[in-house]
Backbone bond lengths (Angstrom), bond angles and torsions (degrees), N, CA, C in turn:
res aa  C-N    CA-C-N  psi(-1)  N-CA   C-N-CA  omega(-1)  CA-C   N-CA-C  phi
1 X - - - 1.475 - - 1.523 110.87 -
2 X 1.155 101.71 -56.49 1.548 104.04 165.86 1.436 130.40 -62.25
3 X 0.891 125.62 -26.12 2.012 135.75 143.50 1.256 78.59 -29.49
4 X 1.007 109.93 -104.40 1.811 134.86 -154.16 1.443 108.35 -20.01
5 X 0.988 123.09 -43.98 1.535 133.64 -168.17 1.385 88.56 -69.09
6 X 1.001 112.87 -69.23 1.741 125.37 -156.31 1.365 94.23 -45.63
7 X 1.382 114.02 -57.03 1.495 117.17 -143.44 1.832 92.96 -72.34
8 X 1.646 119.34 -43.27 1.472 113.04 146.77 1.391 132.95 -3.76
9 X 1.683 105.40 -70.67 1.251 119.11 -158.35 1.472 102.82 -76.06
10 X 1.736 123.24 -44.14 1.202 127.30 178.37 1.825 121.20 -54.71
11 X 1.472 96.59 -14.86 1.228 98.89 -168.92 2.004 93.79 -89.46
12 X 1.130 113.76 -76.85 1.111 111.01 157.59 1.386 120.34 12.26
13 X 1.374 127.14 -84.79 1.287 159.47 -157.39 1.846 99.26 -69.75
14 X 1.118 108.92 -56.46 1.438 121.63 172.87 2.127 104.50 -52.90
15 X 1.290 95.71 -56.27 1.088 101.72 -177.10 1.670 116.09 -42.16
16 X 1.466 118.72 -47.50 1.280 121.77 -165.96 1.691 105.41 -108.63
17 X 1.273 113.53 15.67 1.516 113.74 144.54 1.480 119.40 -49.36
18 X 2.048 101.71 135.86 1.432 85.40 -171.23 1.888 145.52 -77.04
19 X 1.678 70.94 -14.60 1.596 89.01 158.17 1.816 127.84 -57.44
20 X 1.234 101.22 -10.46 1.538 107.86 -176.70 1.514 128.02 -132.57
21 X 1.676 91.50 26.01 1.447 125.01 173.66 1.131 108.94 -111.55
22 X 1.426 108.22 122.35 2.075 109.69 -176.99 1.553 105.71 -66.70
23 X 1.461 111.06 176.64 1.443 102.44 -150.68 1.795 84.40 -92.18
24 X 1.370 123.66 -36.92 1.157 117.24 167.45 2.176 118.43 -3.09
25 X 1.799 84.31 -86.42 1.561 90.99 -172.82 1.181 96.49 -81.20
26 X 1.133 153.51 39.13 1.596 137.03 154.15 1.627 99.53 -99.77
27 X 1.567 125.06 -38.16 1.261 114.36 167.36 1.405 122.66 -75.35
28 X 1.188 132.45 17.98 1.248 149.04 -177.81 1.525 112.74 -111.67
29 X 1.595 98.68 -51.25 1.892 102.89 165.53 1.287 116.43 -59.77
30 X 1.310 112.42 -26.04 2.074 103.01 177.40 1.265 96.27 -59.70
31 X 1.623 147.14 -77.76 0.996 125.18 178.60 1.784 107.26 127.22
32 X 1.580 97.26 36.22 1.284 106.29 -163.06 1.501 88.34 -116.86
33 X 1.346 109.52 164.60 1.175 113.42 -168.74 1.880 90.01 -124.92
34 X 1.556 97.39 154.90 1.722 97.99 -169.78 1.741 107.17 -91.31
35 X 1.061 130.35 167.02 1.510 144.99 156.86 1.291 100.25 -5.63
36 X 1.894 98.93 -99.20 1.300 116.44 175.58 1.662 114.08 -25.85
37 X 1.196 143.68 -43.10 1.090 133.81 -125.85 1.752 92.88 -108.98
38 X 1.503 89.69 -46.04 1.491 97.75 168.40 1.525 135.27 -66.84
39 X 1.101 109.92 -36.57 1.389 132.48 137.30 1.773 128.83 -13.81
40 X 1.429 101.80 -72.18 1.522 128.86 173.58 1.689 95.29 -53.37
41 X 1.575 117.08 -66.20 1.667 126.32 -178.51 1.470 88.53 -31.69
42 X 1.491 113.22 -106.81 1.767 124.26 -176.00 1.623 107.37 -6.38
43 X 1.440 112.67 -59.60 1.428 110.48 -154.28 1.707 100.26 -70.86
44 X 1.395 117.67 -24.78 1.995 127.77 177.94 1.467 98.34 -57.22
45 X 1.625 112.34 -49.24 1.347 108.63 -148.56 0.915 107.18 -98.42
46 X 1.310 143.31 -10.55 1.430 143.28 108.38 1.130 148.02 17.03
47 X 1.087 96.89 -84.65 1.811 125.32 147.31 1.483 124.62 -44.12
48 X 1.682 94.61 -38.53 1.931 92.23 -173.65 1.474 88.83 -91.42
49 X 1.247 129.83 -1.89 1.905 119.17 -176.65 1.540 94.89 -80.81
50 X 1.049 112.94 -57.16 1.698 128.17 -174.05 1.058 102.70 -58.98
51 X 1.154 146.97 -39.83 1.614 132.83 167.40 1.635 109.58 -103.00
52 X 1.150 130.58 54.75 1.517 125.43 175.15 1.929 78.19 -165.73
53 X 0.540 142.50 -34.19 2.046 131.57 -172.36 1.012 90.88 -81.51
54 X 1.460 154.52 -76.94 1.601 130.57 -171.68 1.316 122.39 -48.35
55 X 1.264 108.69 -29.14 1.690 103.18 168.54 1.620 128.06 -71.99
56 X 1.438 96.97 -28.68 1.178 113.01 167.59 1.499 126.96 -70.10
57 X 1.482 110.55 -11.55 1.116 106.77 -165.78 1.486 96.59 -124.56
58 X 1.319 137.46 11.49 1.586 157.04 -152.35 2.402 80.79 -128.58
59 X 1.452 109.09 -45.20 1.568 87.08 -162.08 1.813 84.64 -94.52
60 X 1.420 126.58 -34.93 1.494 90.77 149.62 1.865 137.25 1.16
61 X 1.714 76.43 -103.41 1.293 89.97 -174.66 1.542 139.04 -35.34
62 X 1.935 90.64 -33.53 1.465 110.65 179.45 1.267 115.43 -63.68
63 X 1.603 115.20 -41.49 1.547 118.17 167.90 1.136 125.97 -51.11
64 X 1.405 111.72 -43.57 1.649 120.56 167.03 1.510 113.78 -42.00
65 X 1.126 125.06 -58.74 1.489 141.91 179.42 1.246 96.93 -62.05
66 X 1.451 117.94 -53.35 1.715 95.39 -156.29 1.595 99.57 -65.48
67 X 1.926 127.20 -36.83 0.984 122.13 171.42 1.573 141.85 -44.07
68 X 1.500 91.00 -47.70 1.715 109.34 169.04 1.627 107.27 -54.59
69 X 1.082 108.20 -38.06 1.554 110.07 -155.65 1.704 93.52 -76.03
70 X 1.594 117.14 -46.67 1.279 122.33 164.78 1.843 123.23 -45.58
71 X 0.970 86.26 -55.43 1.536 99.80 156.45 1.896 119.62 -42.87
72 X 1.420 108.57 -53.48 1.670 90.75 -176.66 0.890 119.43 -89.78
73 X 1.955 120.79 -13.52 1.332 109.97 161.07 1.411 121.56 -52.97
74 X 1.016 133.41 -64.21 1.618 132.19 150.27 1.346 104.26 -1.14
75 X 1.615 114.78 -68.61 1.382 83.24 -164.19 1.569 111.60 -94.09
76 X 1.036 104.38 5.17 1.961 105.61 167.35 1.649 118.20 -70.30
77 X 1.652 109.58 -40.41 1.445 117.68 152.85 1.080 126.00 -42.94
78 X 1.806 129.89 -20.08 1.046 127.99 -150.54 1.548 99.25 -114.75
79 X 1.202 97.35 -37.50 1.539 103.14 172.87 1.780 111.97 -62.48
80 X 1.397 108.89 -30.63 2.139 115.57 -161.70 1.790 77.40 -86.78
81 X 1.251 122.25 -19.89 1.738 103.12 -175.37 1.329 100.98 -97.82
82 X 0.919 144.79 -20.14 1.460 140.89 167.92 1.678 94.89 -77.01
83 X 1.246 158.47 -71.04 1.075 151.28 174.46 1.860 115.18 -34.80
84 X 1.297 109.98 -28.04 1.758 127.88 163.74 1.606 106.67 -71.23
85 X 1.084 109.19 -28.96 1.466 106.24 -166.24 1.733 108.06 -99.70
86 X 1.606 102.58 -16.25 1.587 97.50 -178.02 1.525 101.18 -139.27
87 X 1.356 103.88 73.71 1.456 108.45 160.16 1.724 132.87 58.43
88 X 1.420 86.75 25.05 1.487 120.28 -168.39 1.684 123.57 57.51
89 X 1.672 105.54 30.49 1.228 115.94 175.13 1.373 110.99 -74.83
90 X 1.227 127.72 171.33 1.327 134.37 -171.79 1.824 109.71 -100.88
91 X 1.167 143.94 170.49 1.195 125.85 142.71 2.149 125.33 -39.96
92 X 1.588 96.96 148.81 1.648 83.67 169.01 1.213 86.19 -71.88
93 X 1.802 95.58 -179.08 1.372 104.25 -169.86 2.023 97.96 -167.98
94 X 1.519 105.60 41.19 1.322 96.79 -178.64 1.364 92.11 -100.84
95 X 1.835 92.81 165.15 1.546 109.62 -172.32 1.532 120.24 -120.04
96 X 1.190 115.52 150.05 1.535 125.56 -176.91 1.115 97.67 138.70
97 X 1.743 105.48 176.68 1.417 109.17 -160.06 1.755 89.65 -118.34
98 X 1.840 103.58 146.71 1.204 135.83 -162.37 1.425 100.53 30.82
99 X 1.943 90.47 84.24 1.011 93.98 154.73 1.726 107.28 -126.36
100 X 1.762 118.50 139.09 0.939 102.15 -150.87 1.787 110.15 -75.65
101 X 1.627 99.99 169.34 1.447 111.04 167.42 1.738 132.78 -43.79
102 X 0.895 103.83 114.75 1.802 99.16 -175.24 1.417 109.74 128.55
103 X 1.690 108.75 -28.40 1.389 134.25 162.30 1.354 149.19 -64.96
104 X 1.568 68.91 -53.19 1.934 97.34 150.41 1.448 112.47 -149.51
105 X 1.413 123.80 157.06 1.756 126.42 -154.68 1.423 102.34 -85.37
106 X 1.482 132.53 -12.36 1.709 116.22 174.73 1.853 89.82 -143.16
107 X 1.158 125.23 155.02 1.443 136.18 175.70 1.855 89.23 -125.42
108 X 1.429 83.70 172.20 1.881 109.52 -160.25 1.332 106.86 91.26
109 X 2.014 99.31 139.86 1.086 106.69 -168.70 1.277 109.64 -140.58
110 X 1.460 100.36 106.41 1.857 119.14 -154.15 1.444 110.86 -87.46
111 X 1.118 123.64 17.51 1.266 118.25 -158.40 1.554 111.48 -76.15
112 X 1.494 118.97 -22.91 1.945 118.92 169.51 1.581 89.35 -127.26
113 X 1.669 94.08 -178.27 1.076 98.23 -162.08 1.837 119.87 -78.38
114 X 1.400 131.13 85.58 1.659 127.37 -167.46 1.177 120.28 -136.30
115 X 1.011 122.08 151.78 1.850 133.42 160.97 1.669 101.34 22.63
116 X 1.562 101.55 -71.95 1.572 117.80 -165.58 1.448 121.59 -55.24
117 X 1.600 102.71 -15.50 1.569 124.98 178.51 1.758 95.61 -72.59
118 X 0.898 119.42 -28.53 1.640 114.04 -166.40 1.712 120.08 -117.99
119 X 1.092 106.80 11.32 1.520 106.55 -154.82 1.462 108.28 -115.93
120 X 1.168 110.91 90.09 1.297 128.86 -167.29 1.488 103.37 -65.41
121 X 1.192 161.57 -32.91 1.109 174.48 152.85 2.080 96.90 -21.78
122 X 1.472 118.72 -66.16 1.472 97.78 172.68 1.823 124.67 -50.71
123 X 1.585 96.18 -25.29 1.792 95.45 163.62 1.581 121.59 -64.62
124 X 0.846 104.69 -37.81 1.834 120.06 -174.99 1.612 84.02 -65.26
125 X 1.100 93.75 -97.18 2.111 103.25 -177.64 1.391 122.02 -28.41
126 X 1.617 110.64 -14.01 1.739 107.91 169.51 1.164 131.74 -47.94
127 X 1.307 141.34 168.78 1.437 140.64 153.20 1.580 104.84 -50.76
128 X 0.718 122.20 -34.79 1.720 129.80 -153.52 1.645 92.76 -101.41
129 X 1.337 124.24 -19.74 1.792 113.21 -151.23 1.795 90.35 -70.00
130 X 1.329 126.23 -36.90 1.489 112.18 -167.18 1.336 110.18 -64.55
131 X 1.457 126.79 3.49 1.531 104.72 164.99 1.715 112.72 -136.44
132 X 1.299 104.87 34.50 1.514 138.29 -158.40 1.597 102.96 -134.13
133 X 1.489 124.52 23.58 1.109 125.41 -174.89 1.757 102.38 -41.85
134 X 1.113 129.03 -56.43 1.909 137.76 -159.80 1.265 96.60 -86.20
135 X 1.522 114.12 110.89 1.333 127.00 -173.75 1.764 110.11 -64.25
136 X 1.384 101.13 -27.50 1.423 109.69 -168.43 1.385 107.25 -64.06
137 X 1.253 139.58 -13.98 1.124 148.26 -155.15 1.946 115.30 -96.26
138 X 1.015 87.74 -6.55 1.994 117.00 165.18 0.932 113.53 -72.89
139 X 1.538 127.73 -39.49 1.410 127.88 -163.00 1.047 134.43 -126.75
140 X 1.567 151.08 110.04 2.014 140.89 -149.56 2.046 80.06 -66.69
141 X 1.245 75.32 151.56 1.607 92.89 163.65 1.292 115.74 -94.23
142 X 1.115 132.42 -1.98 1.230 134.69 151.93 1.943 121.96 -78.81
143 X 0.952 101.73 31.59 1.592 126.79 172.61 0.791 112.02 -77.04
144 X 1.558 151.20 150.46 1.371 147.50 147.78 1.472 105.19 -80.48
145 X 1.420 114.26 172.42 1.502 114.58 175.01 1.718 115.89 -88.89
146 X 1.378 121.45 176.73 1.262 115.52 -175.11 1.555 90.96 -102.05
147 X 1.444 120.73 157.83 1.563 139.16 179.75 1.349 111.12 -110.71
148 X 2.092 106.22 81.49 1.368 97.98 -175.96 1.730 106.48 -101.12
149 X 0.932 136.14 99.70 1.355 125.91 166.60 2.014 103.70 94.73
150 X 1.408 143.23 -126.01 1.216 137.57 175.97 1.514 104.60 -109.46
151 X 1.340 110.77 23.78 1.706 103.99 168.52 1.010 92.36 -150.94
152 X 1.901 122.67 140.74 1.198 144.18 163.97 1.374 111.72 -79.24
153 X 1.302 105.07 138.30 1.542 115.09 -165.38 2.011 109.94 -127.21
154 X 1.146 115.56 130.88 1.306 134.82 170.67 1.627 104.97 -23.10
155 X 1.279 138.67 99.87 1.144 108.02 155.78 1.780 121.73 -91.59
156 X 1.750 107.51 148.01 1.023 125.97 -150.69 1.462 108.60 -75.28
157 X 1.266 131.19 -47.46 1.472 130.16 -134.01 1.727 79.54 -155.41
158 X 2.141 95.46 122.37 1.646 94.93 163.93 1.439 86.40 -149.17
159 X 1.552 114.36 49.25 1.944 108.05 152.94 1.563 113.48 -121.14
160 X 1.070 122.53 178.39 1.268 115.60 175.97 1.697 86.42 -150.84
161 X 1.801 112.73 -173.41 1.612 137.17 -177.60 1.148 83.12 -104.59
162 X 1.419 117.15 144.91 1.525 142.38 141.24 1.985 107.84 -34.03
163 X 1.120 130.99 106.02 1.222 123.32 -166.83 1.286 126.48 -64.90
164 X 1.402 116.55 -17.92 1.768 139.38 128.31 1.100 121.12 -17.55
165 X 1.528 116.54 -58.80 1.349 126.92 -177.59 1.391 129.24 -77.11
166 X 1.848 135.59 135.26 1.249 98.21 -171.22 1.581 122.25 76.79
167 X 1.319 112.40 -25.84 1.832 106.23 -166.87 1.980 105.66 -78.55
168 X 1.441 108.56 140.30 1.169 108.12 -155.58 1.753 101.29 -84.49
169 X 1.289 127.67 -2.97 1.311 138.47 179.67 1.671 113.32 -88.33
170 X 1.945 119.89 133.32 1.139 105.93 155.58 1.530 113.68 -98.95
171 X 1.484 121.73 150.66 1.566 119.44 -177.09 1.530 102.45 -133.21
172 X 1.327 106.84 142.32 1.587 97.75 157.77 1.389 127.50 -78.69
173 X 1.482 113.45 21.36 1.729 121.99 170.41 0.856 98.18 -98.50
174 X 1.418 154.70 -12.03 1.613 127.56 -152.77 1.587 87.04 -175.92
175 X 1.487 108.12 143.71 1.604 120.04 138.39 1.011 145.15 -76.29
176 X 1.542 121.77 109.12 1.408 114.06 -169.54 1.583 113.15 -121.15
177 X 1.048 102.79 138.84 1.707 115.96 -162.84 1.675 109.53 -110.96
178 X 1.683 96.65 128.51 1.248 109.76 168.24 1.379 147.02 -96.23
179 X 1.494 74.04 -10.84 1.599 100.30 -175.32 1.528 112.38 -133.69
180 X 1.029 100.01 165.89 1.821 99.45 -172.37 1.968 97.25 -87.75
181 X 1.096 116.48 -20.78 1.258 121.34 177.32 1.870 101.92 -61.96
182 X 1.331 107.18 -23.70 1.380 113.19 -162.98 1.471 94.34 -80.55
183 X 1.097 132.24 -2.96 1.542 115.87 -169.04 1.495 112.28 -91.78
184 X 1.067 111.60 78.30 0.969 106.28 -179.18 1.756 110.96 -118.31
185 X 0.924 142.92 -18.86 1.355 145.79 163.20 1.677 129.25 -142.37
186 X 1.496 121.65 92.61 1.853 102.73 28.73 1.874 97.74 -84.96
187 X 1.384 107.46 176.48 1.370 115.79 158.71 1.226 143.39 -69.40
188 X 1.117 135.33 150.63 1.313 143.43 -151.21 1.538 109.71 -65.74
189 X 1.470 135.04 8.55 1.175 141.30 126.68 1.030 139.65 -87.33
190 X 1.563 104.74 10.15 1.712 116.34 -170.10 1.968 84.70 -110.98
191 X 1.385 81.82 -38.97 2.234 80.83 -156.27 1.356 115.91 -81.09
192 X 1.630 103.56 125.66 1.733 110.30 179.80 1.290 113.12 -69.00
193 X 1.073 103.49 127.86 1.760 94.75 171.22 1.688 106.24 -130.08
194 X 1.606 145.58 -25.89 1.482 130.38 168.50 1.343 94.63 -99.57
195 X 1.474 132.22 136.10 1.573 128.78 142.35 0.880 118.35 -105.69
196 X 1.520 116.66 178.70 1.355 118.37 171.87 1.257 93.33 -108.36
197 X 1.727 120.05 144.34 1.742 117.34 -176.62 1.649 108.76 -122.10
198 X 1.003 99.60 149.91 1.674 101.24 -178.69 1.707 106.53 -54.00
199 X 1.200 118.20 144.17 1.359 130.45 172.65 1.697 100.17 -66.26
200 X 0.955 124.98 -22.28 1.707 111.93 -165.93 1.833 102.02 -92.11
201 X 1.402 97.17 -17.53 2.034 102.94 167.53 1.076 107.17 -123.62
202 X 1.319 137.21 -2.18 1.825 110.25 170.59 1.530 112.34 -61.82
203 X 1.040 126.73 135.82 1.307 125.13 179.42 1.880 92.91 -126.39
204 X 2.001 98.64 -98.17 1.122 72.97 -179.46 1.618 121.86 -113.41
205 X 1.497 157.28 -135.00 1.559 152.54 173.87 1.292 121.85 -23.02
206 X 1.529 103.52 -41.80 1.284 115.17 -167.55 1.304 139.65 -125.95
207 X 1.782 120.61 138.94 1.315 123.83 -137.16 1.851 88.04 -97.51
208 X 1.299 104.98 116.92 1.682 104.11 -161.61 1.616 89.78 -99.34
209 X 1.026 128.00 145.04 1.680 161.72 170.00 1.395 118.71 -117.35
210 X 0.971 111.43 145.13 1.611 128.19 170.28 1.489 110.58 -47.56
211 X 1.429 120.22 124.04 1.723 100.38 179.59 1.238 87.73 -118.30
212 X 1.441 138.10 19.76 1.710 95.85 150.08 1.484 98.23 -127.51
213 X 0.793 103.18 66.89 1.741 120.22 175.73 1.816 99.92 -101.09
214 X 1.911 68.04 112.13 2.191 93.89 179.07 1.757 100.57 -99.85
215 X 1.100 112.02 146.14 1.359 118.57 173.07 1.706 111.71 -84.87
216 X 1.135 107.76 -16.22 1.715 105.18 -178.15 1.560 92.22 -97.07
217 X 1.199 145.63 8.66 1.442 126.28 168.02 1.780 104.64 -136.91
218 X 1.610 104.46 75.09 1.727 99.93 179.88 1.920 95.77 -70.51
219 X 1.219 127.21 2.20 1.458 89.38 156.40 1.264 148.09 -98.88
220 X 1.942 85.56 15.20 1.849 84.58 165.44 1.479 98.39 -108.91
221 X 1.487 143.75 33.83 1.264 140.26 -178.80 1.682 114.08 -67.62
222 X 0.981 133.47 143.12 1.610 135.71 -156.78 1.599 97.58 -151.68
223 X 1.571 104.09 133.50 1.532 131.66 -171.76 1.311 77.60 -98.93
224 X 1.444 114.43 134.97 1.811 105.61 156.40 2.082 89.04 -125.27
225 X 1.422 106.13 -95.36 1.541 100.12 178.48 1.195 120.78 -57.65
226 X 1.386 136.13 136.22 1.672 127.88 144.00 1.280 147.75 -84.29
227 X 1.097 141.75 157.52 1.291 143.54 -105.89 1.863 80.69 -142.76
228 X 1.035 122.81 106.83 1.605 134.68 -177.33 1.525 95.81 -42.48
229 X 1.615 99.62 157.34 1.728 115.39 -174.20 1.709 100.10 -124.80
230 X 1.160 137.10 19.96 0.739 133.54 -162.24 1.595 121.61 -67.83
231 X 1.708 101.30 -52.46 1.833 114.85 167.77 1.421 123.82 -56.67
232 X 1.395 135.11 41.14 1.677 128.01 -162.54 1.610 100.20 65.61
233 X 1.259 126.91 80.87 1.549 142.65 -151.69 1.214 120.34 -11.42
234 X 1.739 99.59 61.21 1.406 100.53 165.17 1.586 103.49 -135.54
235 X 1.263 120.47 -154.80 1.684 142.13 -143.27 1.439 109.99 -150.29
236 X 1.359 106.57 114.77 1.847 124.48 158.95 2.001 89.10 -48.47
237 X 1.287 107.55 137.73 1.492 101.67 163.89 1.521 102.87 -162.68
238 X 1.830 103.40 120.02 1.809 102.32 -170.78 1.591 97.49 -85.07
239 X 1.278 128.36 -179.90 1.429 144.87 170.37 1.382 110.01 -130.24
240 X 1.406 110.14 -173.60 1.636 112.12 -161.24 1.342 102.94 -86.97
241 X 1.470 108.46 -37.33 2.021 107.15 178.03 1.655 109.08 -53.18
242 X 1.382 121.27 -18.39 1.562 110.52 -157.36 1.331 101.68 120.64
243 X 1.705 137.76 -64.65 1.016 144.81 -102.86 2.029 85.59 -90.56
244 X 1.621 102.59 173.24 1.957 94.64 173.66 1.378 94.55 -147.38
245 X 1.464 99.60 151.16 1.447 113.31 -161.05 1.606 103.15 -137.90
246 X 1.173 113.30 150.37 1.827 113.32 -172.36 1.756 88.33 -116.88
247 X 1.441 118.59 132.18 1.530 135.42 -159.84 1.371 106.04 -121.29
248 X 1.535 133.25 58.68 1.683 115.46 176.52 1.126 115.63 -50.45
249 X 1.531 121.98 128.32 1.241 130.07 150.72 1.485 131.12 -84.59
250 X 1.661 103.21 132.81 1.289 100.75 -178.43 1.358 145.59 -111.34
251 X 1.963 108.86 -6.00 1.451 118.89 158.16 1.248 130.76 -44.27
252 X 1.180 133.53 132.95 1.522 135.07 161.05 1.630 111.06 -47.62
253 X 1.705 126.40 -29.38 0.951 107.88 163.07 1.239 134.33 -73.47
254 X 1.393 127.64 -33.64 1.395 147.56 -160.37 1.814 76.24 -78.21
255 X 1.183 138.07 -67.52 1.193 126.51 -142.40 1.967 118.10 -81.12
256 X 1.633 91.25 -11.89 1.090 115.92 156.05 1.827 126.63 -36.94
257 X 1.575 97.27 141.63 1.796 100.12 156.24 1.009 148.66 -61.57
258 X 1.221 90.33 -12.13 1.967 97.92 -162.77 1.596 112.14 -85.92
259 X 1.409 110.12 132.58 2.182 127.68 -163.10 1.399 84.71 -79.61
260 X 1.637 147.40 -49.37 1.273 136.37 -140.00 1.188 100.87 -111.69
261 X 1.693 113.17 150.06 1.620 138.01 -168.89 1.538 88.43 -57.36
262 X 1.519 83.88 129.64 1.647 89.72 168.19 1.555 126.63 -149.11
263 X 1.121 129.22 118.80 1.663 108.27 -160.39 1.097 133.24 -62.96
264 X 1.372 156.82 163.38 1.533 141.80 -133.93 2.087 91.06 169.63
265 X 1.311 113.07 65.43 1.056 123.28 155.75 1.576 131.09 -24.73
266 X 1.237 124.57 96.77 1.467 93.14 179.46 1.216 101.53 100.80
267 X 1.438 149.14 3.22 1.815 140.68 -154.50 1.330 95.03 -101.74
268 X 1.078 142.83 90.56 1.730 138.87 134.37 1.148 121.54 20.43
269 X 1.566 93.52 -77.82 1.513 108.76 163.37 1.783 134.65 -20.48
270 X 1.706 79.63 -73.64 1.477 83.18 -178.42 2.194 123.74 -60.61
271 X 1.710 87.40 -24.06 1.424 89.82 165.04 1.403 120.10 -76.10
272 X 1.237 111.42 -41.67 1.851 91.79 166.30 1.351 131.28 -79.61
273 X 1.361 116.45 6.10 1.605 119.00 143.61 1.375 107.56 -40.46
274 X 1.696 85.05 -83.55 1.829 114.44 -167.33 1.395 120.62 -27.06
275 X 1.621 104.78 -58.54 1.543 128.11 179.17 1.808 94.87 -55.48
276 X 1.297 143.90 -28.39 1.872 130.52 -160.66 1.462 96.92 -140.75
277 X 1.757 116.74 25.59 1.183 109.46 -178.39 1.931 99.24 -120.01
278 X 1.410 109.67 -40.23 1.357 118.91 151.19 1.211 124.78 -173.79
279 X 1.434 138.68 -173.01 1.607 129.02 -173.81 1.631 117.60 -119.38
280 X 1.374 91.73 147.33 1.255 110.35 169.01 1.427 141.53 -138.61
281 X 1.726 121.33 113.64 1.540 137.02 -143.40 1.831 89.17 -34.92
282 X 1.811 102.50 -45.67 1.820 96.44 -158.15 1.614 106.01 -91.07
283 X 1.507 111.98 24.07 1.318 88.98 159.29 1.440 120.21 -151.15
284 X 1.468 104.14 70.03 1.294 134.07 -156.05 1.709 93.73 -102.38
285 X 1.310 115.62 -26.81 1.302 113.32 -160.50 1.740 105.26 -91.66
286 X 1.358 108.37 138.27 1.884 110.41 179.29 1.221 104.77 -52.70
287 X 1.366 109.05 159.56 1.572 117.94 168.47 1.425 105.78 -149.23
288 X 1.012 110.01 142.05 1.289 141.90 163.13 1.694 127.46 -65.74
289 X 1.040 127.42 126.59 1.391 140.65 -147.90 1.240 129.38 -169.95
290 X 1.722 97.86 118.82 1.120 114.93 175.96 1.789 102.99 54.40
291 X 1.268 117.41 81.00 1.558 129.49 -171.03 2.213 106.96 19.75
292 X 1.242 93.63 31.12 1.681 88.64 151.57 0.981 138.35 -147.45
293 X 1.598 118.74 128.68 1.580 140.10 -143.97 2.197 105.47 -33.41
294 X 0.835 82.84 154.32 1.849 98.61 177.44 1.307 88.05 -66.57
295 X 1.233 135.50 143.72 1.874 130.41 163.53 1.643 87.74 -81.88
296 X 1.383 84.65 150.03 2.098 103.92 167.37 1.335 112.27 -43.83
297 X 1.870 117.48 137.04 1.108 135.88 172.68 1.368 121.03 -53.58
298 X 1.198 120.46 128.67 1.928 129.34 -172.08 1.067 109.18 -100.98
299 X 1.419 116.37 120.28 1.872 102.11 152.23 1.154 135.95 -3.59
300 X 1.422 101.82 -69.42 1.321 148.18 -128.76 1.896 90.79 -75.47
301 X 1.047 132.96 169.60 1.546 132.91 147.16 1.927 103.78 -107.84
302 X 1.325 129.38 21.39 0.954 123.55 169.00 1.566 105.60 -134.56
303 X 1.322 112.13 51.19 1.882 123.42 171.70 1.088 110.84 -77.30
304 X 1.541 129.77 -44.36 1.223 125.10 -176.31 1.838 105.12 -100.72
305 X 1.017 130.74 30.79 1.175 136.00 174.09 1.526 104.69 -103.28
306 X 1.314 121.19 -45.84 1.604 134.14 -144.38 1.884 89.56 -91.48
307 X 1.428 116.49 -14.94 1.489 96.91 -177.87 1.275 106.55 -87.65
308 X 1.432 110.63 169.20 1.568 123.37 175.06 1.562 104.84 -142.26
């Protein structure tokens, strides 16, 4: 029995000598793979990068947003608890630079690239910082950093107040509200009060608007702050109920570079600021823009408030 085996095994063994291996599978046992073959690999994986990296970079982005957006509720909460805590006043909310605390609800003035871009300490010291403990909560993470010197640095703070809101002036151009009781037109689901502001105009708290901006003459309409592009060129934007809303913008100006007030005839945009930023008796009436029809006349004195 054991013969037998052996004489088996010898045969075997003989068999896969390489002399008695066709040349076929002996170039197959090296274990190399050909041109073509390798080729085909690259060109698969290729293909699955190019259709799997935009998706990847589409649920990215979405996280960013859904975070940011998490982010300004925080700080929209923070503002309705400071308004709980003082008699249902709002934050101040006047604008310019060093102006002191108590005056307006955060100081620093970010408007180029400096110090004030990074200095988490005016967040702490805000009106708002006692219920704003997590500094991170100032800023979309979809931010770039600021370029101070040979290291890029975090910038801190990219929201500002509705400049309506909070503003320490009364005018007969504009409504400005001090109180949350004041929201009443538009209503406290119509009216912006935290944004997120473009890094190339946040300077300082507050998101400044045109105040004598008429709706029957968009050709004197004027972009002054912008409204961040961060979500597929749109904007985290809280309202007076609490609630947060993502705002694409679609002018070439609004989506534009340019830091300084500049007029923008005709911008949509800037009217659906205007219309959920605050009201005005003379510009209640539709308008027509840029060759499209006036929408139908409303009862209401809040018609052009209620769109989005």
């Amino acid at each position: 029995m054991n013969t037998d085996l052996d004489a088996q095994e010898m045969g075997i063994r003989a068999a896969f000598k390489p002399g008695n291996v066709s040349p076929q599978i002996q170039r197959r046992s090296r274990g190399a793979f050909t041109l073509i073959e390798l080729l085909t690999v690259i060109a698969v994986v290729a293909i699955l990068a190019g259709m799997l990296l935009p998706s990847i970079a589409r649920a990215r982005s979405k996280a960013r947003q859904i975070q940011c957006g998490s982010n300004l509720r925080q700080v929209s909460l923070a503002f309705h608890l400071y308004a709980d805590d003082h008699l249902d006043t709002v934050p101040p909310n006047r604008d310019g630079e060093d102006i002191p605390l108590g005056e307006t609800w955060v100081q620093g003035w970010l408007g180029l690239p400096g110090p004030d871009c990074t200095n988490v300490s005016f967040l702490r010291q805000s009106l708002l910082g006692r219920y704003l403990t997590d500094v991170t909560l100032w800023r979309c993470p979809s931010t770039g950093p600021v370029k101070l010197g040979p290291t890029p640095q975090i910038r801190v703070r990219t929201v500002s107040i509705n400049g309506f809101v909070g503003a320490p002036v009364t005018s007969p151009s504009a409504t400005t509200y001090r109180k949350r009781g004041d929201f009443l037109r538009p209503g406290p689901s119509d009216l912006l009060t935290v944004m997120e502001e473009r890094v190339d105009t946040i300077n300082d708290g507050s998101f400044a608007m045109q105040w004598d901006f008429d709706a029957r003459r968009p050709a004197n309409w004027m972009l002054r702050d912008k409204p961040a592009l961060h979500h597929n060129s749109g904007a985290n934007l809280s309202f007076g109920d609490g609630h947060i809303e993502t705002k694409r913008w679609m002018n070439p100006a609004t989506l534009s570079r340019e830091r300084n007030d500049m007029l923008s005839p005709g911008n949509r945009d800037i009217a659906w600021m205007q219309e959920h930023a605050t009201w005005r008796e003379a510009s209640t009436a539709p308008t027509a823009v840029a060759g499209n029809p006036a929408p139908q006349a409303d009862s209401s004195p809040f018609a052009l408030s209620h769109r989005r």
